[in-house]
C-alpha positions, 0 to 999 in steps of 0.5 A, a space after each residue: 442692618 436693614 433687611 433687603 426688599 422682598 421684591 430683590 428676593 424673589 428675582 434672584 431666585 427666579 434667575 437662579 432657576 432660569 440658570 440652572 434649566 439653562 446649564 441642564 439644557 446645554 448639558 450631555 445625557 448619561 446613564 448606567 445600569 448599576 445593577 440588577 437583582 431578582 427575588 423569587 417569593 415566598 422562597 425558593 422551595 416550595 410546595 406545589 400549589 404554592 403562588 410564586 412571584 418571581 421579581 426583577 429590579 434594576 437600578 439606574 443612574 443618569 443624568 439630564 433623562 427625565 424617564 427611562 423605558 426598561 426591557 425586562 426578560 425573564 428566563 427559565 433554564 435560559 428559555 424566555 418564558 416572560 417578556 415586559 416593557 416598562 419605565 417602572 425599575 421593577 417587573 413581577 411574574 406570577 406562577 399560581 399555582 406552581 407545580 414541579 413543571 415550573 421547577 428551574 434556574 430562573 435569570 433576569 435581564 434588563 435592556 435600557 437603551 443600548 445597555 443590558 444587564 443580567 441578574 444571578 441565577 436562582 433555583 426553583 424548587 418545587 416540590 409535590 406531584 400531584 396524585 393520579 387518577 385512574 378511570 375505567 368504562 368497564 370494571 367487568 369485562 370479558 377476558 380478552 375484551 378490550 375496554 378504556 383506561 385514563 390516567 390524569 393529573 389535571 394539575 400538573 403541567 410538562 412531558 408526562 410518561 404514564 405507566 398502567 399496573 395490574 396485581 391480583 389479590 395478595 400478588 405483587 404490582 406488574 406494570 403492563 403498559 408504558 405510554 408517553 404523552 405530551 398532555 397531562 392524561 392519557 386514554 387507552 385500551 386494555 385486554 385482560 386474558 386471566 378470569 377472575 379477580 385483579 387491581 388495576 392503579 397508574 403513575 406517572 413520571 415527569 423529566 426535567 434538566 435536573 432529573 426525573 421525578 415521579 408521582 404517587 401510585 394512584 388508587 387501585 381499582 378492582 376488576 372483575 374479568 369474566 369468562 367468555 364461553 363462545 367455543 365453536 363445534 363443528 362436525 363434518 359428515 359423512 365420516 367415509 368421504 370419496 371423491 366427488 361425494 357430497 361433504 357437509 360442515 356444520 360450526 356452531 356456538 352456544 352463547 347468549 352473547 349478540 352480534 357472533 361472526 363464524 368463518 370456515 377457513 382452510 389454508 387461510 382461505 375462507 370458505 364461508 362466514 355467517 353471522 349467528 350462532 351457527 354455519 353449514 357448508 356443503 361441497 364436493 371435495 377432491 383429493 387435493 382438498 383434504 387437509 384441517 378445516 378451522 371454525 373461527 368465532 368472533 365476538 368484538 374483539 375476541 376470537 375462539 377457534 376450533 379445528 378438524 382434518 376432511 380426508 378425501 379418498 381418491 377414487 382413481 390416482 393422479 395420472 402419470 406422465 412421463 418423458 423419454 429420454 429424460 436428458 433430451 437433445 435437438 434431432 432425438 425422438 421423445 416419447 410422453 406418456 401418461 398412464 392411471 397407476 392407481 383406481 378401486 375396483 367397483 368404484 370406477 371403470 377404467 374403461 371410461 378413463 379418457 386422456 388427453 394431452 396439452 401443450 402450453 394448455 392447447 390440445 395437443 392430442 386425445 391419447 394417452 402417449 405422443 411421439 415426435 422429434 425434438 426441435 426447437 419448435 417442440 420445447 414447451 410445458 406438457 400436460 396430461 388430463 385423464 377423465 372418469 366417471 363415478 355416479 354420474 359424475 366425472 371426475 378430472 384429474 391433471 398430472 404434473 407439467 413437464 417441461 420440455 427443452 432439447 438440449 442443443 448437441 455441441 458443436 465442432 470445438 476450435 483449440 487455439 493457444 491462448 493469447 495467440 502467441 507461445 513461447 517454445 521450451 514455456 508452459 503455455 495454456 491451450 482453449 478449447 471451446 464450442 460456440 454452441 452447445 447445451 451445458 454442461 460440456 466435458 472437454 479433454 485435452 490430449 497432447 504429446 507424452 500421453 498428455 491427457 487432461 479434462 475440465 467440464 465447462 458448466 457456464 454460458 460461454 465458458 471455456 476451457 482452459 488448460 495449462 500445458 506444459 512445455 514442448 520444445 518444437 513446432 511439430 509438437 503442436 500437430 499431435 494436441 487433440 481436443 474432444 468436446 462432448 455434453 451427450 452421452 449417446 452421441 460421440 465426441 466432437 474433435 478438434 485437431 492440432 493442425 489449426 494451431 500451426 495457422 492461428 498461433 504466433 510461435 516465439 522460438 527462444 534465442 539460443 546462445 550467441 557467440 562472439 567471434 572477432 574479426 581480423 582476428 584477436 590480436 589486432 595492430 593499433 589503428 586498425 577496424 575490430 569487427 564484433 560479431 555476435 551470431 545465433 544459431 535459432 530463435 524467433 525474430 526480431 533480435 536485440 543485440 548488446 555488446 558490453 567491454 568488461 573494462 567499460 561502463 555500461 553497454 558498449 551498443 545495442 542493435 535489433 535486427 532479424 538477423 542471424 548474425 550481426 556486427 559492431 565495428 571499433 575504430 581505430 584500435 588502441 590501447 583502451 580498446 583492450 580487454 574481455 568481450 561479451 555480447 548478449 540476444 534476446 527475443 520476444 521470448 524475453 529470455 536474456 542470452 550471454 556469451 562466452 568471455 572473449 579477450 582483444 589484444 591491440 599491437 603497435 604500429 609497425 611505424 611505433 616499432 621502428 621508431 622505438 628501435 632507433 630511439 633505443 639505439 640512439 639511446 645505447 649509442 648516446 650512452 656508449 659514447 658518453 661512457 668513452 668520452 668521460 672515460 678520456 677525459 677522466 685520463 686527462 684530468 689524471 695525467 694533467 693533476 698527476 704531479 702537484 707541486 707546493 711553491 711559496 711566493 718566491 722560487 721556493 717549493 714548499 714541501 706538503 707533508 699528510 698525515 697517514 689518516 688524511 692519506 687513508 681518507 683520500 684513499 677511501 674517497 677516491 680509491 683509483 684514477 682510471 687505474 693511476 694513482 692521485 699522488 705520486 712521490 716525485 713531481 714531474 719539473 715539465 708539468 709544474 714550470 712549464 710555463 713559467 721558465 721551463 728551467 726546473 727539472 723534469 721529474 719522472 712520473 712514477 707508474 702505478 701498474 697496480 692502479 691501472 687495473 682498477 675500474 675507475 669512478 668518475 664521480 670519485 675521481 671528480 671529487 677527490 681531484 677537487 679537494 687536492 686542489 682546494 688543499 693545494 689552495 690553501 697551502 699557497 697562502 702558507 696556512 696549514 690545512 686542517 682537514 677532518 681535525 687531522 694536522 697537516 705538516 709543511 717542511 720549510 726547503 726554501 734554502 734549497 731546491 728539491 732534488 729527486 733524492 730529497 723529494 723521496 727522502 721527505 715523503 711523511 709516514 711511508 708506510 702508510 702509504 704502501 698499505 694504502 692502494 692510491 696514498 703517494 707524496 705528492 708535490 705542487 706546483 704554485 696555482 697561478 704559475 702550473 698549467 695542464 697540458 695543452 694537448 694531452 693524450 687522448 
């Protein structure tokens, strides 16, 4: 098999190459992040000192990207702390030295593109601080000197708090300072007050997120503090002083120190101040000057002090002055004196005292006293000087000030009621008040009953107010006084009662109304009722109310100024009967009722009439009635009297009861207006009259017994028609059974009845004497028997 040309080769791969660029160039980019780590070198606890190298490194896969750009952040306890761009898939960062600042959660993050990634979180941990250094600029000082201290860690690095201890020789560490500090030392100065011999060392402490650590104690440095002998001495002379005689103060310091400072000082105020070694002051003194002189030495910053009392004796006392009267009002006359109480003899004349007066520091007079009236003009500060002389010095001395202010009399009080309104038989509140007039003012109320009552007004434009009881008449109000008063030696100002009358609204209570009816209690149906509710006394504007026991709620409310006031009802009726009752009320407020008052209402005169007539029609109507049913019941009597049993032909079928059907019907129908309902023989006219008139007549028998009884209609009624329901019944020849009792029927169709034989037949006889209305009773044929037509009435 021959091999193919070199040449062929060459060209199809040339085109396979050609075709693959092609399908890259028409494919679509793509890339993920697929993941992220972070490594921290040599390891995560180290000491400190150690080189640290924290590393990212990502890993991406894509497609059709020739390079990628990768964002590496690197944080510390979630603070950006470093930041690279790169196409590389790794980024360092190095800690050299780390120290424990750099202690923390590191965290990588990767941003390619539009896509970011974070690593896991790795602790840090470093660990060592670095051992302070303590530095002084003066291991010698004096006590109390200040001088510098430093305390560093210049390889440590974050928020550093610095703290300065002090112990003495076989004596416990004492810290003695705290400080803070953003650098990593810190300068201060330091005072030791204890002599001799101490150590001075220092730390300090960093905080973290995870906690505070703390360093090693620095190296204890000895220092020596030294006595400082700068304790002044001062002398004052003479040792007797007396005003004005020349004072000397000397203070001075022994010290081989340069560069002292010396003040005098009394009531911290400085007298003099020299630099050196000593200080001379001369003055002449009052008696107002005495008191402790203090001698103070400083040197850099330390001080030393002494202290010694000057007394000055006075020569002659302080002047003085006096005012009279003390409590001083507008119109009195006041007195100021000013008087020497006290001077030593030998010393000074009394008779070269000279005094003089000021006012509001003017000159107000060359004399020891001064007399004037007090005005408003005349109010102001006085003061009083008196002069001597001693040695040929003078010597001046000044009193207190008074302060001079009259006070101003009260004026007329005014009593008014407060409010300007008062309710008669109310506690009600009296004012009393002075527009002018220099607190404290006493007022005192006097009223009716021995009323007295006192208040004392202590502020401006305060009144006084009283409560007061009730009084029960205008009149009353004349008798109140009020008596005002803030001098003692001056009477009472007055106020009368009769001004009340003019500025107070009195309100009089409503008294109890009375309800009165007007025609009078008892009224025709359709007449006016006239409701008049009156008062007696009270205070106008009246309310009245009427109410109706029997109604809801009020029947109408009326104000006026009336007395006596009226509500009209309209055509009375029925529903205007019942209990009344009205009510007034005033501005008072006070709710008065009346007593209960009952309303009758009669028929019209017309309703009476027309209920007599229609109760005699009534009576009438029943009367006649009565007469009426009672002739007809005779009727029904007479024409069912005699009732007679015929059979289809001429026969007369005999009805025979039994003696229980004959009780029964007695029970029914006891008695017929007095007759009975059967009787033994059956009048012939009655029975046949209209068919031939040929049968005999039969005589009615008359039960006088029955007559005498009362008659019920309704009885006889229902007794009469079952006897011809019954009648009925027979006439077919069907025996009856009524109330199972049997009823016989006697066959005399072969003959006709006769008196004897319709006597003779008669069943069970003695039952029907026992019995009131029981009888024979013989019938006639229904359709052939017939009432008389014009019965008896």
């Amino acid at each position: 098999m021959s091999s193919s040309p070199p040449g062929l080769l060459v060209l199809l791969q040339i085109l396979l190459s050609l075709l693959l660029v092609w399908e890259g160039v028409r494919g679509e980019s793509s890339y993920i992040i697929d993941t992220l780590g972070l490594t921290i070198l040599p390891e995560t606890k180290v000491q400190s000192g150690t080189k640290v190298t924290i590393r990212c490194q990502v890993r991406v896969s894509l497609s059709n990207i020739s390079q990628l750009e990768h964002l590496f952040k690197i944080l510390r306890d979630d603070i950006e702390i470093h930041t690279a761009n790169t196409t590389e898939d790794s980024v360092d960062y190095e800690i050299n030295p780390a120290r424990v600042s750099d202690s923390g959660n590191y965290q990588c993050q990767v941003l390619v593109k539009d896509k970011r990634k974070a690593s896991n979180i790795k602790r840090l941990d470093i660990r060592g601080l670095q051992t302070p250094i303590l530095h002084l600029n003066n291991s010698n000082p004096y006590e109390s000197e200040e001088f510098k201290v430093t305390c560093s860690a210049p390889e440590e690095k974050g928020g550093f708090i610095f703290n300065f201890y002090q112990k003495f020789k076989d004596g416990q560490p004492m810290r003695i300072k705290q400080l803070r500090s953003k650098n990593n030392f810190l300068e201060t100065t330091m005072t030791l007050r204890h002599r001799g011999d101490c150590f001075l060392s220092c730390d300090y402490e960093i905080s973290f997120v995870t906690g505070t650590k703390y360093s090693n104690i620095s190296d204890w440095i000895p220092v020596k503090v030294k006595e400082l002998s700068i304790i002044p001495h001062m002398t004052i002379t003479p040792n007797d002083i007396y005003e004005p005689d020349i004072v000397e103060v000397i203070c001075k310091v022994q010290s081989s120190l340069e560069n002292i400072e010396i003040f005098l000082i009394k009531d911290r105020t400085v007298l003099k101040r020299a630099t050196g070694k000593h200080l001379i002051y001369r003055f002449r003194p009052k008696a107002t000057d005495s008191g402790e002189l203090v001698c103070k030495v400083e040197w850099r910053n330390v001080q030393r002090e002494n202290y010694t009392t000057l007394t000055v004796k006075e020569v002659f006392s302080k002047p003085r002055f006096t005012l009279e009267p003390v409590d001083l009002f507008e119109g009195e006359t006041f007195n100021l004196s000013c008087s020497v109480d006290f001077f030593i003899p030998g010393m000074i004349d009394p008779r070269t005292f000279k005094y003089v007066l000021y006012k509001d520091g003017i000159e107000l007079t060359k004399a020891a006293t001064y007399q004037t009236t007090a005005r408003y003009e005349h109010n102001g500060n006085y003061t009083c000087k008196v002069g001597g002389t001693r040695n040929a010095s003078t010597i001046n001395k000044e009193s207190q000030t008074i302060s001079v202010k009259a006070k101003v009399p009260v004026s007329d009080p005014v009593l008014s009621v407060a409010g300007g309104k008062m309710f008669l038989g109310k506690r009600f509140q009296l004012i009393c008040h002075s527009h002018t007039g220099t607190i404290p003012i006493k007022y005192t109320l006097y009223g009716p009953n021995r009323l007295i009552l006192n208040r004392e007004v202590s502020g401006s434009e305060e009144q006084a107010i009283f409560d007061v009881p009730p009084i029960s008449k205008t009149s009353d109000l004349e008798t109140f006084l009020c008596h005002a008063k803030n001098n003692p030696r001056f009477p009472a100002k007055i106020a009368l009662g009769q001004q009340l009358l003019k500025s107070t609204i009195i309100i009089e209570p409503v008294s109890k109304p009375e309800l009165t009816i007007l025609p009078s209690y008892d009224v025709t149906e359709g007449q006016s009722i006239n409701l008049v509710c009156s008062v007696q006394t009270g205070s106008p504007p009246f309310n009245f109310t009427w109410y109706h026991l029997e109604s809801p709620g009020a029947l109408f409310s009326l104000a006026s100024n009336k007395l006596k006031v009226s509500h009209s009802i309209q055509n009375a009726n029925a529903k205007h009967v019942g209990r009344y009752y009205c009510t007034s009320t005033n501005p008072a407020n006070e709710i008065k009722t009346s007593e209960l008052v009952t309303i009758g209402v009669k028929l019209a005169g017309w309703k009476k009439v027309l209920i007599i007539i229609a109760c005699l029609l009534l009576l009438l109507t029943f009367a006649l009635v009565i007469v009426l049913r009672t002739r007809l019941l005779r009727f029904k009597r007479k024409s069912k009297g005699s009732l007679s049993v015929k059979s289809a032909g001429t026969k007369v079928e005999r009805l025979s009861l039994t003696q229980a059907e004959v009780i029964d019907a007695a029970n029914v129908t006891p008695s017929l207006m007095g007759k009975s309902l059967w009787s033994d023989h059956v009048s012939g006219s009655e029975s046949d009259d209209q068919d031939s008139g040929k049968a005999p007549q039969l005589a009615e028998p008359k039960n006088t017994e029955s007559e005498k009884r009362e008659s019920d209609p309704i009885k006889v009624k229902q007794a009469t028609d079952t006897i011809d329901s019954e009648v009925g019944d027979s006439q077919q020849g069907v025996p009856e059974v009524a109330d199972n009792k049997p009823v016989k029927l006697s066959d005399d169709s072969n003959h006709k009845p006769e008196d004897s034989q319709v006597g003779d037949q008669s069943p069970n006889s003695e039952n029907i004497t026992e019995t009131d209305n029981s009888s024979d009773v013989q019938t006639s044929d229904q359709e052939k028997g017939s009432c008389d037509p014009s019965p008896d009435c």
